[in-house]
N, C-alpha and C positions, 0 to 999 in steps of 0.2 A: 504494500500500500504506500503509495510515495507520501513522504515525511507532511511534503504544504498542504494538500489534500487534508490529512487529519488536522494540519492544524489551522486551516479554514474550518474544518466541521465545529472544532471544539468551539471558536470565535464564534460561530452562527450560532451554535446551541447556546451559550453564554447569554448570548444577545438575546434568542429567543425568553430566555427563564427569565432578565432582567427583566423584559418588556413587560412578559406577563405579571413580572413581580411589583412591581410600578406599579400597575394598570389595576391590580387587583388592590393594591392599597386604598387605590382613590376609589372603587366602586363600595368597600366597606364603609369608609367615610362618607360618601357622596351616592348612594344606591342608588339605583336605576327606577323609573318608573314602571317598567317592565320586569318584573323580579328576574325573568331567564337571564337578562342580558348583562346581569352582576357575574355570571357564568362563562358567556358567551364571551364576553369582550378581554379578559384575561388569557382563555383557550385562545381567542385571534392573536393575542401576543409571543405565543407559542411560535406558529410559524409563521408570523411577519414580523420578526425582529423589526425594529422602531417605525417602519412602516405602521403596525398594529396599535402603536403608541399616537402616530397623527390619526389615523383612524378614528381612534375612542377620544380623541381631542376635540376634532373638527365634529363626528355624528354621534358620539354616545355619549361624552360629558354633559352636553347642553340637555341631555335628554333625564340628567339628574331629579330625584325627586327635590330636590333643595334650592333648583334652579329657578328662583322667581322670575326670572325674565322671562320663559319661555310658558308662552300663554298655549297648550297644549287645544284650547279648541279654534285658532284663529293659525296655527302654526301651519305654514304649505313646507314641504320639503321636495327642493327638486327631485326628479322621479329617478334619476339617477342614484341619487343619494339613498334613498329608500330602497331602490333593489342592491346598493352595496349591503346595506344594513342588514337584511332579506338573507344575503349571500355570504355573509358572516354567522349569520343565526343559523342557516341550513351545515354549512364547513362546521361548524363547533360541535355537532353530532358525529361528524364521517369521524372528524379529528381525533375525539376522544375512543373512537368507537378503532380507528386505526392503531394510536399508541398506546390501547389495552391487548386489542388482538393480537399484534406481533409478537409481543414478549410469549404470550398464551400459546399460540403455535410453537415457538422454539421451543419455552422449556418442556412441554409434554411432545417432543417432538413429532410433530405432526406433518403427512405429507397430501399430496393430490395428486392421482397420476404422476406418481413418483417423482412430484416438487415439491417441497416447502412452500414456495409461492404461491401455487396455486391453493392449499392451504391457508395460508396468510388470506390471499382473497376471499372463503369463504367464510372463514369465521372474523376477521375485518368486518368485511358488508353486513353480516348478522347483526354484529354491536352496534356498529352505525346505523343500521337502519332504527333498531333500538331504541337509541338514544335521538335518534332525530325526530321521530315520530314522539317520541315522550319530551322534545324541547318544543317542536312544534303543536301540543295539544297546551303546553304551557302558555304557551304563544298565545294561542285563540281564546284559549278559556279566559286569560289577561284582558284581552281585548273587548270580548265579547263573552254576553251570560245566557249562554245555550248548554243543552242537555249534553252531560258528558260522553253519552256512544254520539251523539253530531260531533261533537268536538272531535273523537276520535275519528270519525268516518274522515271529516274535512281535513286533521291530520295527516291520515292517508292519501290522501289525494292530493294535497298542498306540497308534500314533501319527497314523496319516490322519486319523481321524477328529477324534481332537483338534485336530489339523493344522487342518483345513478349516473346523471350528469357530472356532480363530481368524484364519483369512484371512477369513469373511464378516466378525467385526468391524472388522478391519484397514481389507478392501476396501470394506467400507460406506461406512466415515468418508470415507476419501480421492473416492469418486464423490460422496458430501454436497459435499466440498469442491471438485472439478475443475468440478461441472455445479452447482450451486445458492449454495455462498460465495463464492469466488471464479472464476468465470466468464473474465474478463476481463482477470485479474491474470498469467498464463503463469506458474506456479507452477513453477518448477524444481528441482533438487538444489544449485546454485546460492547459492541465496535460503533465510536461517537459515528465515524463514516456513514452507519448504515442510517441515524437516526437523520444527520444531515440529509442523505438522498432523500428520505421521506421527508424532509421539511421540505425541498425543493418537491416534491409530490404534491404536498398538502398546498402548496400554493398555485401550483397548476390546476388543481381540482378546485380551486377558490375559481379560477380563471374562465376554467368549465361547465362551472356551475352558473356566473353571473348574466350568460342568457338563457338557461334554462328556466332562471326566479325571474327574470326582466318580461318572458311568452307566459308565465303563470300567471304574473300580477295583471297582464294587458288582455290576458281570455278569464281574469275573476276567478279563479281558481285557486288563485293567494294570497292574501290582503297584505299591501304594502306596509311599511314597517319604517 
């Protein structure tokens, strides 16, 4: 494994834990008006080192509950703004749902069609779907006071698809990196390296995901955020 390589990973990992660690200070102090997104917005600092940090600057500070400026029934957010918001809420499910799986497949070493990886992918997508659907009924029940199997129905329907959208970016990168980068390297959970390539994953799948929530919000299918 060439020397600059790990120690880019460890810089990025570093960075990613600062950010989240920052980020999650000021949502204890300054909580969300949306309880998921005291969750959501630390997870995004994970793998957007300081990017994740202007993020929750610019669209999720102002959305504090302590924030008297911000008159919540007069308030427009450009619609951009709202499907990144969307696109971070839907990533915080895959995310969490990705850096529980991985370690899970390794240590009880688990394979698919004689890959690890393809393991990884399916119990990955399990958590993550999971956990998206249980951040997304958060989500709605938040917003609105409807019966909780609607909530769960609209869940489901609000979130697969964005879902799946960003596990191909996810699962893209990572088969780039298992069968054409790295080959020969036995890339584990392990090895800061391996956690690096999945942060560059986990931001591709952000990437994949933000027109699949942008065609959801525009056919009503998932209320902007």
């Amino acid at each position: 494994m060439p020397p600059w390589l790990v120690a880019v990973s460890y810089v990025s990992l570093t960075l990613g834990f600062v950010t989240a660690a920052i980020i999650a200070v000021d949502v204890i102090a300054h909580p969300q008006r949306m309880r998921i997104m005291n969750v959501v917005w630390p997870v995004t600092g994970l793998y957007l080192p300081l990017v994740g940090l202007w993020l929750y600057r610019r669209l999720g500070a102002p959305m504090a509950v302590d924030n008297k400026a911000m008159d919540m029934d007069t308030m427009e957010q450009p619609f951009w703004q709202s499907i990144v918001v969307s696109s971070t809420h839907c990533a915080s499910g895959c995310v969490l749902g990705d850096i529980i799986g991985a370690p899970i497949v390794f240590a009880f070493g688990l394979t698919l069609l004689g890959t690890r990886l393809f393991a990884e992918y399916a119990v990955e997508f399990t958590l993550a779907y999971i956990f998206g659907i249980a951040f997304q009924y958060l989500a709605i029940t938040g917003m609105r006071k409807i019966a909780p199997h609607v909530a769960l129905i609209d869940a489901v329907k609000a979130d697969t698809l964005s879902l799946v959208a960003y596990e191909i970016g996810m699962f893209g990168w990572m088969a780039v990196v298992y069968f054409l980068l790295m080959p020969a390297h036995g890339l584990n959970p392990t090895m800061a390296v391996f956690w690096f390539m999945m942060q560059i994953g986990l931001v591709l799948g952000f990437i994949t995901t933000y027109p699949a929530n942008w065609l959801l919000v525009r056919w009503g299918v998932k209320s902007a955020m």
